[in-house]
C-alpha positions as CSV (number, residue, x, y, z in Angstrom):
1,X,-191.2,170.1,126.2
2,X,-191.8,167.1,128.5
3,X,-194.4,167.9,131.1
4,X,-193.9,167.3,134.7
5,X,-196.5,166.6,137.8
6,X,-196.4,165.2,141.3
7,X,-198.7,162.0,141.7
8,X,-201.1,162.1,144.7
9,X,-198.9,158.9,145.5
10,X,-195.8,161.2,146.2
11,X,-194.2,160.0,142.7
12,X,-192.4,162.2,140.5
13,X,-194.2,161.5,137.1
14,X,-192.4,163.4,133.4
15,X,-194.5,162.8,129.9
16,X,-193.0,163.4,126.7
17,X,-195.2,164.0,123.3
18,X,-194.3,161.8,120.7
19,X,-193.8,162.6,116.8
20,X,-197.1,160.7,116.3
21,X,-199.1,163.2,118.9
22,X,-199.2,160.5,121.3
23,X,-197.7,161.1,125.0
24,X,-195.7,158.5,127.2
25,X,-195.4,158.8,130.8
26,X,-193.0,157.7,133.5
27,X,-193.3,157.5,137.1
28,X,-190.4,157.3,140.0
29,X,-190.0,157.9,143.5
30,X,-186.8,160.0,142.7
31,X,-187.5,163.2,140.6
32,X,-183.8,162.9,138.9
33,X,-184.7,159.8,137.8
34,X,-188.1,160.7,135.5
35,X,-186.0,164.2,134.4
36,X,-182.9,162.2,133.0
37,X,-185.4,159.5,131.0
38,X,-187.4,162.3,129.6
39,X,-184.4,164.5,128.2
40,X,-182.9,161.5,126.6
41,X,-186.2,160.5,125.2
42,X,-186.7,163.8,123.7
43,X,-182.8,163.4,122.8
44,X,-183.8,160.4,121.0
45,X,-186.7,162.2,119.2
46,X,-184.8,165.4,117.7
47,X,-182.0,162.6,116.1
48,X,-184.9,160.9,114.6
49,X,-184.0,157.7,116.5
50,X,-187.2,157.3,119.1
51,X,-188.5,153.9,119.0
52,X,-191.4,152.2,120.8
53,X,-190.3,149.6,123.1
54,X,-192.8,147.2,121.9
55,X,-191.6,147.6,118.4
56,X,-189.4,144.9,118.7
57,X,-192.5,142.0,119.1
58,X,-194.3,143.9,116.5
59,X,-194.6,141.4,113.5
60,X,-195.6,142.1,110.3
61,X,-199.7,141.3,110.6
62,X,-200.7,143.3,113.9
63,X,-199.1,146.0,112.0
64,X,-200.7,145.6,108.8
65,X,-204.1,144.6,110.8
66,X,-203.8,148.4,112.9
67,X,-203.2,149.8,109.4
68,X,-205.7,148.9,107.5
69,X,-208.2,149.9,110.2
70,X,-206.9,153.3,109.9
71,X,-206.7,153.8,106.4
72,X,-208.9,155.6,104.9
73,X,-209.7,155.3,101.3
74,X,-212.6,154.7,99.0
75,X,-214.3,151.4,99.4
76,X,-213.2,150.1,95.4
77,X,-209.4,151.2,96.5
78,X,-209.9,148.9,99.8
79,X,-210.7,146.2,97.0
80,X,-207.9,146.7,95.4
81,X,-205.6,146.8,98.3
82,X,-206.6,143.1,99.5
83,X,-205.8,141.8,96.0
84,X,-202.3,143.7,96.1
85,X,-201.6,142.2,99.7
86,X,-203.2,138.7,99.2
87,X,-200.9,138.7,95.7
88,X,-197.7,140.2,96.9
89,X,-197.1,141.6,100.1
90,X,-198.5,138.7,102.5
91,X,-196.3,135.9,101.0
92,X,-193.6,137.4,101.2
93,X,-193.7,139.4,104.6
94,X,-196.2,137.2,106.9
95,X,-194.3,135.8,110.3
96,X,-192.0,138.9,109.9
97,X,-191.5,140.9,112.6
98,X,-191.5,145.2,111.3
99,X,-188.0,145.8,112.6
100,X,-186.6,142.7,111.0
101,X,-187.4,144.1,107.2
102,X,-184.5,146.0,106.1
103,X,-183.3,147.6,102.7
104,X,-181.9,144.6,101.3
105,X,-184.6,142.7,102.2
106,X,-187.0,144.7,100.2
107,X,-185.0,144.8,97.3
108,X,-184.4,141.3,97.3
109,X,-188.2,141.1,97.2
110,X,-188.7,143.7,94.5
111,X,-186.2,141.2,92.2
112,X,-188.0,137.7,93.0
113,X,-191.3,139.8,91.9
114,X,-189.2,140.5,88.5
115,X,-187.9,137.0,88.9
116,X,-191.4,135.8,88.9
117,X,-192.3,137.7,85.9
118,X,-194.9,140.5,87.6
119,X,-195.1,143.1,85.5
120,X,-193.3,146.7,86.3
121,X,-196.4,148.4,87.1
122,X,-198.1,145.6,89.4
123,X,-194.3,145.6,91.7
124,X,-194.3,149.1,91.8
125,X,-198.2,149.3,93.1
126,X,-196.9,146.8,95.6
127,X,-193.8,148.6,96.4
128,X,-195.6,152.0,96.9
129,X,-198.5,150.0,99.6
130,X,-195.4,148.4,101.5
131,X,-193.5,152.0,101.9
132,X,-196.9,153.6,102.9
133,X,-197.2,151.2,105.6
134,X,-193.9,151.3,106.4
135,X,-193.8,154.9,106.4
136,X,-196.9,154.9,109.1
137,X,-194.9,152.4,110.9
138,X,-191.9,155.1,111.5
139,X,-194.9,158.1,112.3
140,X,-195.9,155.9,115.1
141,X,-192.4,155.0,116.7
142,X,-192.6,151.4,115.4
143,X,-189.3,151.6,113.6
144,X,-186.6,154.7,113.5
145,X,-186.8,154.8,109.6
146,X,-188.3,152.9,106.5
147,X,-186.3,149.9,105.0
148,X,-188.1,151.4,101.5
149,X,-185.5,153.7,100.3
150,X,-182.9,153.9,97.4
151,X,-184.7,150.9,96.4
152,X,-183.8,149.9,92.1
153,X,-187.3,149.3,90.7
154,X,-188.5,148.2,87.2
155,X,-188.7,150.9,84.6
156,X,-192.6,151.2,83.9
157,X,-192.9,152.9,80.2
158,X,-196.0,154.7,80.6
159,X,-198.9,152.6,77.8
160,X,-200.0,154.8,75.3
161,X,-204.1,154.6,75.9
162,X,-206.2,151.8,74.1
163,X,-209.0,153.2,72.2
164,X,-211.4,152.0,69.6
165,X,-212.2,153.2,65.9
166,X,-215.4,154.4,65.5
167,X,-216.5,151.4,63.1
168,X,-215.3,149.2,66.2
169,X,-217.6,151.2,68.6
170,X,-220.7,150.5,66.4
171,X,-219.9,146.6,65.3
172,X,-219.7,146.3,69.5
173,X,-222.6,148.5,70.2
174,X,-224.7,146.5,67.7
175,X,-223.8,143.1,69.7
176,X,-225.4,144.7,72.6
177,X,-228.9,145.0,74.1
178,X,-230.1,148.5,73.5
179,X,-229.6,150.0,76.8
180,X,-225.7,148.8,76.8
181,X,-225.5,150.1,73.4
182,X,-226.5,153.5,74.6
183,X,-224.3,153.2,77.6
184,X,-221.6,152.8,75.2
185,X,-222.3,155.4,72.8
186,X,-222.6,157.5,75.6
187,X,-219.2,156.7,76.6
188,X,-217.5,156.5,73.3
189,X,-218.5,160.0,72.7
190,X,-218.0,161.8,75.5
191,X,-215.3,160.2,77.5
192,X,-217.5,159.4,80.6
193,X,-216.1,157.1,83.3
194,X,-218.2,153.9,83.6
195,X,-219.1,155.1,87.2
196,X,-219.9,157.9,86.0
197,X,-222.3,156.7,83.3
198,X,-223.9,153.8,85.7
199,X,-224.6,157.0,87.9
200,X,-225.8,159.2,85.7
201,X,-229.4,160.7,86.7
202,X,-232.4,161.3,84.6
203,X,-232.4,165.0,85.8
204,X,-228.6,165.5,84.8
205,X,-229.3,165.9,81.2
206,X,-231.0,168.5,80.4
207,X,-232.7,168.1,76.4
208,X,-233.6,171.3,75.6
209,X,-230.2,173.0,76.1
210,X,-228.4,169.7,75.1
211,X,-226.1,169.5,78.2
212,X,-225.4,167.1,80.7
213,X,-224.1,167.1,84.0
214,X,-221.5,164.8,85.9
215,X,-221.6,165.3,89.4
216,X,-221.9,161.6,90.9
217,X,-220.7,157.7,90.4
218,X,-222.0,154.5,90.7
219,X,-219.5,152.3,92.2
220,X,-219.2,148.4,90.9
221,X,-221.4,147.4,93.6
222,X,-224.7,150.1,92.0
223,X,-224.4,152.0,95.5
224,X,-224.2,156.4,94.0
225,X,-222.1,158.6,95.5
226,X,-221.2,162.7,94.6
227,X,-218.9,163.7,92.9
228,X,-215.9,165.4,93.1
229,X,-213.3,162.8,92.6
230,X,-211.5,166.3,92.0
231,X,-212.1,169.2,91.1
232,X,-212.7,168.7,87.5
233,X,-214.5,165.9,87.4
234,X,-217.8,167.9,88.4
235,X,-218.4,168.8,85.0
236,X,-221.1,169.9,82.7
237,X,-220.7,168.7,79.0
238,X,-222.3,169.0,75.1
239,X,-224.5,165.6,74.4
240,X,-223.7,164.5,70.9
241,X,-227.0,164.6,68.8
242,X,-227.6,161.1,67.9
243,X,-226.6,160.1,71.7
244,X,-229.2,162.8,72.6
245,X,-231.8,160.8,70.9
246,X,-230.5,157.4,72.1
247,X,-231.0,158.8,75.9
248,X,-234.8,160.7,75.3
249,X,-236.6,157.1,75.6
250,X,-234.6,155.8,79.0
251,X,-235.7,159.8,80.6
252,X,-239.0,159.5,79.5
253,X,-242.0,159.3,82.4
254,X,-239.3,158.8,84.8
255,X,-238.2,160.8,88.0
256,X,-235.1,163.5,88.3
257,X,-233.5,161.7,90.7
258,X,-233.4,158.1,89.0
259,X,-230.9,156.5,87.3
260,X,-230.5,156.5,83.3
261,X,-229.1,153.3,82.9
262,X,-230.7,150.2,85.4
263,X,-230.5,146.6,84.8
264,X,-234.2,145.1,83.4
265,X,-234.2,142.5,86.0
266,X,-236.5,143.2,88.8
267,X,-235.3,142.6,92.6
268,X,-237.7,142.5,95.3
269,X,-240.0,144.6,92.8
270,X,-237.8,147.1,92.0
271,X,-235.1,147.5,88.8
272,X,-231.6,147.5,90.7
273,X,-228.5,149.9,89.5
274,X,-226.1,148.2,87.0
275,X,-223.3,145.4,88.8
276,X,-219.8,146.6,87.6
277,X,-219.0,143.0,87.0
278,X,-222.0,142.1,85.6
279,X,-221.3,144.6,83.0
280,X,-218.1,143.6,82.2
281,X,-219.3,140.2,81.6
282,X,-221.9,141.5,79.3
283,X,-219.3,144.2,77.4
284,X,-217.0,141.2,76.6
285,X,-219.6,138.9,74.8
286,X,-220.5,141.9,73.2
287,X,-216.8,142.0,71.5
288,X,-216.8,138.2,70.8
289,X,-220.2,138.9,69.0
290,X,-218.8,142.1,67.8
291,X,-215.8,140.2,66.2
292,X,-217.3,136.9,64.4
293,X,-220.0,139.3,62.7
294,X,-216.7,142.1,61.4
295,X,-213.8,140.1,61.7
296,X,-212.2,142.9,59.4
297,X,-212.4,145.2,61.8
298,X,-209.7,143.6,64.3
299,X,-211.7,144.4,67.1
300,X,-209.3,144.5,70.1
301,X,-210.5,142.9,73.9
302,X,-209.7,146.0,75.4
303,X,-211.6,147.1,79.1
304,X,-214.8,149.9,78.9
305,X,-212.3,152.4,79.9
306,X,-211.2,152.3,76.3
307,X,-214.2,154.0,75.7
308,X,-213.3,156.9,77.4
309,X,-210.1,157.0,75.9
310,X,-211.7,156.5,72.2
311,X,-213.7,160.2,73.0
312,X,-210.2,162.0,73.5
313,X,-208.7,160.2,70.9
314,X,-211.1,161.0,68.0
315,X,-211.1,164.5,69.1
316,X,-207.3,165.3,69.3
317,X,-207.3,163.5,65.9
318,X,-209.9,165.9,64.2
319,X,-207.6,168.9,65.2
320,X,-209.8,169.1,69.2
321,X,-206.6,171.8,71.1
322,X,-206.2,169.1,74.1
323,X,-207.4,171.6,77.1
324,X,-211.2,171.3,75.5
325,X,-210.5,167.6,75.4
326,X,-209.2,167.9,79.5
327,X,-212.3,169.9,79.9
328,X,-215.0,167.4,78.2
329,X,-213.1,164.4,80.5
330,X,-212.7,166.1,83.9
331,X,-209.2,165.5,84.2
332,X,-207.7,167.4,87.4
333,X,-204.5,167.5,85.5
334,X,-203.2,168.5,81.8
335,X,-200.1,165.9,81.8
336,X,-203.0,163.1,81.6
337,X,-204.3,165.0,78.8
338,X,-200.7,164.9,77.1
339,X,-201.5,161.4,76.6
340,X,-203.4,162.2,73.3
341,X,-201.1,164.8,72.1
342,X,-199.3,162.1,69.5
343,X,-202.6,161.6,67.8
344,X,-203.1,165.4,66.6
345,X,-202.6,165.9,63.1
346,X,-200.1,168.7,63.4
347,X,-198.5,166.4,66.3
348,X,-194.7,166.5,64.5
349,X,-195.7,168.9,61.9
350,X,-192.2,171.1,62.9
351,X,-190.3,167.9,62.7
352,X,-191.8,167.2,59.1
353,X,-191.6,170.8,58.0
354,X,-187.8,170.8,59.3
355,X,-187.4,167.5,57.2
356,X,-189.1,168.8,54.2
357,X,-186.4,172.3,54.0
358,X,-183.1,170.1,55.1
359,X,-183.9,167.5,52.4
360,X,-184.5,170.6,49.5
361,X,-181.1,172.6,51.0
362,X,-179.4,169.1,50.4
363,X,-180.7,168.5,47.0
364,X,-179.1,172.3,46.0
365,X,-176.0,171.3,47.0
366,X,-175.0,168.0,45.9
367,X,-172.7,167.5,44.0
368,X,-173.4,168.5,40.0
369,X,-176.4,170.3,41.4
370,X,-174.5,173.8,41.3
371,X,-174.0,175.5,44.6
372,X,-176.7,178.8,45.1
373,X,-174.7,181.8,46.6
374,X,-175.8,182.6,49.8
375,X,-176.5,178.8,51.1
């Protein structure tokens, strides 16, 4: 309901709420004058159709500037974000003004991105951060409604996850220095994030009971932060024997609260946490190593996160049911863990089984092979 005062000037002033929470005001010697613009404005606002009167100048980077300053996200999604706009969205949309992109506009876009030959996945993540701003955009009055609708995108099959055989796990681990190698045992085993293996705490694993907790990350940069991502990714898991034995000499003489894995390199006189990128960098010779000593084991380039998927993969394959497998990998939700369910050894078993009877009923009755009474 608009809200009405009278101004120590004598002016009649009415101030209507906006969808956003925000209020506008307006002020007139005449008291008709202030009740007529505030009914229609909150005409306007019930048919959806309310639009800020400087939405009109509002081009495509002030709005995209205000944004991003109100966005809140994670500080390795923020990374990610520049690349997307910096790749896709300022090209195409800089000098625009917000009202001026329409439907057709943004499907023309999405088709010069196919055009172009961006994959499926990389124009949808693009598509998505242009309708969210968009979308914010039509919260705050900027435009009456988003241009990203009924929009044909590119079919993304989903990628059935990379993983590693465990032959390829050990030819790689043996290319890398020992604490790596650990790192990716670690990994390889028990389906830990990288993050979450960078961040992992001396204190976390407890050696007697053979457990080990996940309840923080290391982002790329080395700077730790808690845990949960969800839920479920506060976890406490089994350590594998032999991993167990591979982690006892980083823990020993050192504090709780330090990290397991930190690079040997000293900084200002202390060791530093590990550099995403550095890592990477590291991992990769590791497989080019890996590869000219076994080239017989076809050892793919695939990212560390392969690692993670090589744990649920090996399980699933030995006959693991897939909610201990969501369990050991902290995933918030069991259709990620449906991922695997292809690599099971009873994964078509009904199929086969059906196969097997239809083939033997068929045999029985060809022809010459005498009909059985009852079939």
């Amino acid at each position: 309901m608009p809200y009405y005062r009278r101004l120590p000037s004598g002016k009649h002033q009415m101030t209507v709420r906006l969808p956003s929470g925000k209020k506008v005001s307006r002020s007139h010697q005449l008291k008709k004058v202030v009740a007529d613009w505030a009914r229609e404005e909150e005409s306007r606002i019930a048919r959806g159709e309310w639009r800020d009167p400087r939405s009109g100048r509002i081009d495509y980077e002030e709005w995209r500037d205000r944004f991003l300053a109100a966005r809140v996200v994670e500080p390795e999604t923020a990374r990610r974000d520049q690349g997307v706009l910096a790749n896709h969205l300022n090209p195409q949309w800089s000098g625009w003004r917000v009202p001026a992109i329409t439907r057709l506009e943004v499907q023309g876009w999405v088709k010069r991105m196919q055009s172009a030959g961006v994959g499926p996945h990389a124009i949808r993540h693009a598509y998505n951060f242009l309708s969210t701003m968009l979308n914010a955009a039509v919260d705050e009055g900027v435009i009456t409604a988003s241009p990203c609708r009924r929009i044909d995108l590119p079919a993304a099959p989903p990628k059935l996850p990379e993983w590693f055989t465990r032959e390829q796990v050990d030819a790689i681990a043996a290319a890398l220095p020992p604490r790596h190698a650990t790192a990716v045992h670690l990994m390889a085993w028990h389906g830990l994030r990288w993050g979450e293996t960078a961040g992992l705490r001396v204190g976390r694993v407890a050696f007697l009971r053979r457990r080990l907790t996940v309840d923080g990350v290391n982002t790329q940069h080395g700077r730790w932060k808690p845990y949960p991502k969800s839920s479920k990714s506060r976890r406490e898991l089994p350590v594998e024997a032999e991993v167990l034995e591979l982690l006892a000499p980083l823990a020993a003489g050192r504090g709780d609260e330090e990290l397991m894995f930190r690079t040997v390199r000293r900084y200002r006189g202390e060791e530093r946490p590990w550099s995403g990128a550095n890592w990477r960098i590291r991992w990769y010779e590791g497989i080019e190593d890996a590869r000219k000593a076994h080239p017989e084991l076809n050892i793919p380039a695939y990212s560390p996160h392969a690692l993670r998927h090589s744990a649920a993969s090996w399980l699933v394959q030995d006959g693991v049911p897939l909610y201990d497998v969501q369990a050991l990998l902290g995933h918030e939700s069991f259709q990620v863990t449906q991922r695997y369910s292809h690599l099971a050894p009873d994964a078509h078993s009904v199929v086969e089984d059906a196969w097997r009877r239809l083939r033997a009923h068929q045999r029985r009755t060809a022809p010459g092979a005498g009909e059985r009474p009852g079939i």
